[in-house]
C-alpha positions as CSV (number, residue, x, y, z in Angstrom):
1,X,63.0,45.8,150.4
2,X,59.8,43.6,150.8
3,X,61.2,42.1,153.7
4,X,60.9,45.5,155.5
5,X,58.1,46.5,154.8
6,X,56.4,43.7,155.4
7,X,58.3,43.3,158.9
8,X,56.6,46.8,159.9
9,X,53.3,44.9,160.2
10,X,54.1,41.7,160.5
11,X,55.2,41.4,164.2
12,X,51.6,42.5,165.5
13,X,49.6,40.5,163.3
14,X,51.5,37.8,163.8
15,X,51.2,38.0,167.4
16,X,47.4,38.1,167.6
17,X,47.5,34.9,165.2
18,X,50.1,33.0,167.0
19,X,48.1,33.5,170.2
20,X,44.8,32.3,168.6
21,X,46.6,29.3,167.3
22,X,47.8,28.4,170.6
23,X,51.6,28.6,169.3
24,X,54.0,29.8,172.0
25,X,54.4,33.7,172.5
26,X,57.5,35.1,170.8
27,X,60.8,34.4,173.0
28,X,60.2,30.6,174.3
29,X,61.2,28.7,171.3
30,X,61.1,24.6,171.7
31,X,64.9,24.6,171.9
32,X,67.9,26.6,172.2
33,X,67.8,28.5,169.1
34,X,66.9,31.5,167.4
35,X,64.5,33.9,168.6
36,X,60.8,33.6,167.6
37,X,60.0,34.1,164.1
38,X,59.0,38.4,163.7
39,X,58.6,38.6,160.3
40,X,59.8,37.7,156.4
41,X,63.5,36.7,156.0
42,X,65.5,37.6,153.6
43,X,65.9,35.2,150.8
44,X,62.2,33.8,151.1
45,X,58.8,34.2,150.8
46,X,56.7,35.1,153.6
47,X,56.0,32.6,155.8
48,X,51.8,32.4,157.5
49,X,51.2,34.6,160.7
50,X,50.9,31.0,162.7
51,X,54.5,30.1,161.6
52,X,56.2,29.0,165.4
53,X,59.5,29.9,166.5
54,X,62.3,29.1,164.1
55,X,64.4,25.9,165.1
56,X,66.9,25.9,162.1
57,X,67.1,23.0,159.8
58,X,65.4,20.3,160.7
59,X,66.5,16.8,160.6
60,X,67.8,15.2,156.7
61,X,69.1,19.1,155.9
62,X,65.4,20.4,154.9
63,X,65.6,23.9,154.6
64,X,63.5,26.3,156.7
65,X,61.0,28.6,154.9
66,X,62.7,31.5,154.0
67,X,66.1,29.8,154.6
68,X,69.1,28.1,152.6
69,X,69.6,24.7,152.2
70,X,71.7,23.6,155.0
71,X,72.8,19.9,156.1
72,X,71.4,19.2,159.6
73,X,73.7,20.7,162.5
74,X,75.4,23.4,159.9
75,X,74.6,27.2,160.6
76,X,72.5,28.6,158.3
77,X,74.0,31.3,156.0
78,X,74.5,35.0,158.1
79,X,71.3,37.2,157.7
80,X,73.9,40.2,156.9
81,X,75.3,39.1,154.2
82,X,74.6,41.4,151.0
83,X,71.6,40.2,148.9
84,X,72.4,40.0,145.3
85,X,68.5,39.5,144.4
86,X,67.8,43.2,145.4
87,X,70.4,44.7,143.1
88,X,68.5,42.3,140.0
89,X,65.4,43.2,140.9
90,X,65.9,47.0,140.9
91,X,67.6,46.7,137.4
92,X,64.0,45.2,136.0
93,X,62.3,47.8,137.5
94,X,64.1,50.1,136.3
95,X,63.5,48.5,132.5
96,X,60.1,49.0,133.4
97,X,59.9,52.5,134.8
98,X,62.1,54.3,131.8
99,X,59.4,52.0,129.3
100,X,56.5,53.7,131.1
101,X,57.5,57.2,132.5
102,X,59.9,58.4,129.2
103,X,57.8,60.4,127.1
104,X,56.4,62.5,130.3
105,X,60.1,63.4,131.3
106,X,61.0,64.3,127.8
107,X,57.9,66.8,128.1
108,X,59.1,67.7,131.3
109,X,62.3,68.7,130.3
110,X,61.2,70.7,127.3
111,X,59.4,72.3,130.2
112,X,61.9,73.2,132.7
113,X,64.7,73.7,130.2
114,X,63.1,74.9,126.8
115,X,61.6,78.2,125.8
116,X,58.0,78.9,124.1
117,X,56.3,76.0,125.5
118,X,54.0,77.7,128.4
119,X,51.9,74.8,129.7
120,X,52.1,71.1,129.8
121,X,49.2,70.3,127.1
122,X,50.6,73.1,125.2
123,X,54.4,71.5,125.3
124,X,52.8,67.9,124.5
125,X,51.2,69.1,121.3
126,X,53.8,71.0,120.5
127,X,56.3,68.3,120.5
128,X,54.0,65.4,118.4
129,X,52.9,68.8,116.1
130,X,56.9,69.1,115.5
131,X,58.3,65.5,116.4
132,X,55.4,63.3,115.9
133,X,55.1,60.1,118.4
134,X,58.8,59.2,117.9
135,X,59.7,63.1,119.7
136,X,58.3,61.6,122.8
137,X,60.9,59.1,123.2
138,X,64.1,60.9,122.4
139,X,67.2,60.3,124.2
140,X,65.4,56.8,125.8
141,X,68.0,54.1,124.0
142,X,71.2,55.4,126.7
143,X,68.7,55.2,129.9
144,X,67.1,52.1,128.8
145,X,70.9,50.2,128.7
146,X,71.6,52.3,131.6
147,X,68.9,53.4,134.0
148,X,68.5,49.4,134.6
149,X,72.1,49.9,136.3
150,X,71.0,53.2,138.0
151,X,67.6,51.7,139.7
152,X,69.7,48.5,140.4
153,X,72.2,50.1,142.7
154,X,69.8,52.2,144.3
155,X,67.8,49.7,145.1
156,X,70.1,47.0,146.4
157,X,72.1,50.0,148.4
158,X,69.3,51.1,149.8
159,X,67.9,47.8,150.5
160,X,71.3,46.4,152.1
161,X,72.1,49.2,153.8
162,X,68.8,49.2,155.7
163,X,69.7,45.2,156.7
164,X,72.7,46.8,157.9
165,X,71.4,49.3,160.1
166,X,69.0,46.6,161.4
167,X,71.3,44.4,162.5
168,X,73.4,47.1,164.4
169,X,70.3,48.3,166.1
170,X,68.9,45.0,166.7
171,X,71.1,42.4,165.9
172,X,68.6,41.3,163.2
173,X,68.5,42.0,159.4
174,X,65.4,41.5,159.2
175,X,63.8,43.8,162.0
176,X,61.2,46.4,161.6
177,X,63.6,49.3,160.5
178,X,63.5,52.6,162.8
179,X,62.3,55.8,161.1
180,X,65.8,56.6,161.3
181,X,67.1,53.8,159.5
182,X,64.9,54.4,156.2
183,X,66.4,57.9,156.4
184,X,69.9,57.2,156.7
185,X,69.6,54.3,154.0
186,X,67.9,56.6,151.3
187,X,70.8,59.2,152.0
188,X,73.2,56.4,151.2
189,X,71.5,55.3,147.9
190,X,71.1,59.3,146.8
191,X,74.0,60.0,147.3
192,X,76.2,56.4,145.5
193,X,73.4,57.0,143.2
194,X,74.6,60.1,141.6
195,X,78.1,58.7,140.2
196,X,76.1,56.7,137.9
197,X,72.9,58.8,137.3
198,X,74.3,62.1,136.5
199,X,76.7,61.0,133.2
200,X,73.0,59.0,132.1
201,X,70.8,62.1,133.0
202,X,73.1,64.6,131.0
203,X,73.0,62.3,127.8
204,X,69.1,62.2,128.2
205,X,68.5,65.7,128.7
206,X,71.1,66.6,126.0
207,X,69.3,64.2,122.8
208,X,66.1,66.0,124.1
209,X,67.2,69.4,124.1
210,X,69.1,69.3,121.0
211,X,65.8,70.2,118.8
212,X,65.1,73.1,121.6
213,X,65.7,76.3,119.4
214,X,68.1,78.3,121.1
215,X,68.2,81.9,120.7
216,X,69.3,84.9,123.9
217,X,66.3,86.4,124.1
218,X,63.0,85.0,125.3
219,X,61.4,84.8,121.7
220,X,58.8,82.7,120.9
221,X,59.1,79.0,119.8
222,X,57.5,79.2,116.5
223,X,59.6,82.8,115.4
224,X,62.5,81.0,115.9
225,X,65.0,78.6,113.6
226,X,65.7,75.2,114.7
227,X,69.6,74.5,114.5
228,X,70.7,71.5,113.2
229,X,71.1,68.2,115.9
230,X,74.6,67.9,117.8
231,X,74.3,64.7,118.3
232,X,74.1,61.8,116.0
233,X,72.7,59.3,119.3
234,X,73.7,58.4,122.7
235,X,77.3,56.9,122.3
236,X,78.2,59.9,120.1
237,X,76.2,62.4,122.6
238,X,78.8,60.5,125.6
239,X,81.7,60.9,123.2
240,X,81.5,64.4,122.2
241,X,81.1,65.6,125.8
242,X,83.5,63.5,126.7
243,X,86.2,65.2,124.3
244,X,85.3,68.5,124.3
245,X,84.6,68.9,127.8
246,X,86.6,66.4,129.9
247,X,85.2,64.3,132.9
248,X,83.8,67.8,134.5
249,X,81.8,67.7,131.3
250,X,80.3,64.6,132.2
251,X,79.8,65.3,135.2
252,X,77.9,68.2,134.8
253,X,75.4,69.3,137.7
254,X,76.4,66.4,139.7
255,X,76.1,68.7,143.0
256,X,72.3,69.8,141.8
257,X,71.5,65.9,141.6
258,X,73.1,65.5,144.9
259,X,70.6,68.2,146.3
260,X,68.0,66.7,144.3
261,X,68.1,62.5,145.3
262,X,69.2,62.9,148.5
263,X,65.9,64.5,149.8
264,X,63.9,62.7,147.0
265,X,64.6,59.3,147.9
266,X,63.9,59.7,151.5
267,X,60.3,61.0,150.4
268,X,60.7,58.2,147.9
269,X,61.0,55.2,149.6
270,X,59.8,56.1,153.5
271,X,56.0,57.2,152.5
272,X,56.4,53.7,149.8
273,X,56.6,51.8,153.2
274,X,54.6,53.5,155.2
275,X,51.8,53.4,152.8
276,X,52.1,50.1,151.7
277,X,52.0,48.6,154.9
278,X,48.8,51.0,155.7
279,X,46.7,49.6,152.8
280,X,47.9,46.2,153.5
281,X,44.3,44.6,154.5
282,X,44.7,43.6,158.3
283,X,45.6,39.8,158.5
284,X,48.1,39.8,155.5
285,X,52.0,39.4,156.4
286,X,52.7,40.7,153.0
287,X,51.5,43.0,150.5
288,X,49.1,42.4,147.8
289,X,50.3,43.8,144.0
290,X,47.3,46.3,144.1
291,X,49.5,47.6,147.3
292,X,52.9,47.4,146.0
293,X,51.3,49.3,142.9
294,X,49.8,52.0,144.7
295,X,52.1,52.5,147.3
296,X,55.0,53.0,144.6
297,X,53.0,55.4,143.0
298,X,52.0,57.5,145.6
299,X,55.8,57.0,146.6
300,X,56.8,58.5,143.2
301,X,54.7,61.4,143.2
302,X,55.2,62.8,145.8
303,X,59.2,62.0,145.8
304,X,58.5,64.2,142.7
305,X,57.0,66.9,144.4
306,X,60.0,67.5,147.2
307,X,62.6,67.7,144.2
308,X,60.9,69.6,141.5
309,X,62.5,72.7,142.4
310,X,66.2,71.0,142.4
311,X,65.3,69.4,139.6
312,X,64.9,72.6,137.2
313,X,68.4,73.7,138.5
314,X,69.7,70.0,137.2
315,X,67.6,70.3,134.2
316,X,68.9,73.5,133.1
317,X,72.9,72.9,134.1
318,X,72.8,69.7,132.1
319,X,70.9,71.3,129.2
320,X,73.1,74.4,129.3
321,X,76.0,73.6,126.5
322,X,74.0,72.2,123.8
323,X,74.6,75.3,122.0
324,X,75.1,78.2,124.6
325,X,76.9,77.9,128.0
326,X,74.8,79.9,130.1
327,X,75.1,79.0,133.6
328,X,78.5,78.6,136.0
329,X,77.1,76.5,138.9
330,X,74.2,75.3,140.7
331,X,74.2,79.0,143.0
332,X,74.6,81.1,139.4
333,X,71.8,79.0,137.7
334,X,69.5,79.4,140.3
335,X,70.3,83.3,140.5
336,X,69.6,84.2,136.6
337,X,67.0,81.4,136.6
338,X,65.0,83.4,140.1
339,X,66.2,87.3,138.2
340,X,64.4,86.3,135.0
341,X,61.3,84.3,135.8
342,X,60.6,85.0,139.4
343,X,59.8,81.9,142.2
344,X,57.8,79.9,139.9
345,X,60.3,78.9,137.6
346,X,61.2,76.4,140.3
347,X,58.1,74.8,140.3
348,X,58.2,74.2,136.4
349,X,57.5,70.7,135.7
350,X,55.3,70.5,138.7
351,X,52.3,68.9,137.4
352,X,54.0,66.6,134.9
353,X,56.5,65.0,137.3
354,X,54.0,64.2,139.6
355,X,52.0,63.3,136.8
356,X,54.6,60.9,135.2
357,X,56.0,60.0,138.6
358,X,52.8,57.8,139.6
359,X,53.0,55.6,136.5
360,X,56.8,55.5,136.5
361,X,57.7,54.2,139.9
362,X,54.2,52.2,140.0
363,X,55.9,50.0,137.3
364,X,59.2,50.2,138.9
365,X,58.2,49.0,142.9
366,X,56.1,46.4,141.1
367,X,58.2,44.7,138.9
368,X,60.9,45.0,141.4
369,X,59.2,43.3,143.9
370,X,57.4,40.7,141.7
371,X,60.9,40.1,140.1
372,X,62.1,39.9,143.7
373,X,59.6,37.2,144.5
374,X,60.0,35.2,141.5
375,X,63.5,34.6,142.3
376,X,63.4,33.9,145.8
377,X,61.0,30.6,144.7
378,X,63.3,29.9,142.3
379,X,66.2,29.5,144.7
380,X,63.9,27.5,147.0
């Protein structure tokens, strides 16, 4: 993904440099060739605004910046083929985000799909009061092994995907990506995304949940008796669902997560490039951390902030059968949920996701593309 982002800024700074170095303008390379250098390839670090126009390998087989290792004369490996390194990077940033953003989402969920809590601070003491530190982390062993695969795929589809559409638009992988593009890539990744995600998600929400004291009415938290735990830890959370309630059962609010990731990760990963390439200081071809850092975190809140209301409907189908099965579907979860708490139960969680989703996808957009980096010098 650095590669675009970088390549939405790159091709006018590099202009102004090349012109200042006295390098040729972009479109009269020294030979027959490929077309001027616009911007980061994939596969290698950035290469200085004053690069000149590519000219393939150059005599004895020395690879090009940015390029594979070729003997002189051979073509150089095609610039749509799928990128491994952005399906391995997305599964260390996701390591990373679960690490950083778990104990927020747990309090999130007590939020959206518990009873008694009221506020945030009120839920967060609540839960160490009840729980002590280790409450906080419930339910994280399953999306640490797992989320790693989730963020991976999303990642490397939406990062491949994007290549693809750049090289049917513009016959180069490695263009500035349309508006358009973004879009239609984050659709792809939200929705492959959910056939791994929602089995993961349902186990999460489940091990937190189980301690959630469940009674019909709207009592209290503290007038009511905590029933014993369901579930003995993830594998045996998976299993039991898995035998009592089939695939469907695993599956569980698969068509809320749809409705939630599909519009989350196009506010997810458009505004991340977009703003990263506006507080990129003028003169850089790539990013600095501090700008992969905040970008990602802006990125993550407000991704946050478009699916909050989607992501109460999720919360509370995958929570429902813990003990009671309350809901039927997305439409009848949203109707009870609307008839007995009004409009704002939608926006329940607001604060925290946003909250938690800074931190989270901070960690995740910067490890992914340090991790990204790392192994692109390593291959060079």
């Amino acid at each position: 993904m650095s590669q675009r982002l970088e390549a939405a800024g790159a091709e006018r700074r590099a202009l102004g440099a090349r012109t200042a170095a006295g390098a040729p303008p972009a479109g009269t390379p020294a030979r027959q060739g490929p077309p001027a250098w616009q911007g980061p390839q994939p596969g290698g670090d950035p290469s200085p605004a004053v690069t000149p126009a590519r000219q393939g390998p150059q005599p004895g087989g020395d690879p090009q910046p940015g390029g594979d290792p070729s003997p002189a004369g051979t073509p150089a490996r095609s610039m749509g083929s799928v990128q491994v390194q952005e399906f391995v990077a997305g599964l260390v940033g996701g390591v990373a985000s679960v690490v950083v953003g778990h104990p927020l989402d747990t309090v999130k969920t007590r939020l959206q799909a518990g009873q008694g809590y009221g506020n945030t601070l009120k839920c967060i003491l609540t839960v160490y009061r009840n729980e002590s530190l280790a409450g906080f982390f419930k339910g994280m062993s399953f999306p640490l092994a797992s989320i790693g695969i989730y963020s991976s795929v999303v990642f490397g589809v939406f990062s491949n995907t994007q290549r693809l559409l750049s090289q049917l638009r513009h016959g180069d992988p490695c263009a500035a990506p349309a508006l358009a593009d973004m879009a239609l890539a984050s659709v792809v990744a939200g929705a492959i995304s959910v056939g791994i995600g929602t089995p993961v998600e349902l186990v999460k929400i489940r091990l937190q949940m189980q301690t959630q004291p469940s009674t019909k009415a709207n009592v209290k938290l503290n007038s009511t008796v905590s029933r014993s735990p369901v579930y003995r830890g993830s594998i045996h959370c998976f299993r039991t669902i898995l035998q009592k309630e089939g695939i469907a059962g695993v599956y569980r609010g698969n068509v809320a997560m749809l409705l939630r990731d599909v519009p989350g990760y196009c506010a997810y990963f458009i505004p991340y490039t977009w703003f990263c390439d506006w507080i990129t200081p003028e003169g850089s071809i790539s990013p600095n951390a501090f700008s992969i850092w905040m970008a990602g975190g802006v990125a993550g809140a407000v991704s946050w902030a478009v699916c909050t209301p989607m992501d109460v409907v999720k919360s509370r189908l995958q929570a429902d059968g813990v003990y009671l099965n309350q809901y039927k579907g997305v439409l009848d979860c949203m109707l009870q949920s609307y008839k007995n708490e009004g409009l704002k139960v939608f926006f329940r969680g607001l604060l925290v996701n946003t909250v938690r989703g800074f931190p989270s996808s901070a960690a995740m957009f910067l490890v992914y593309e340090l991790s990204l980096k790392a192994m692109k010098k390593m291959a060079n």
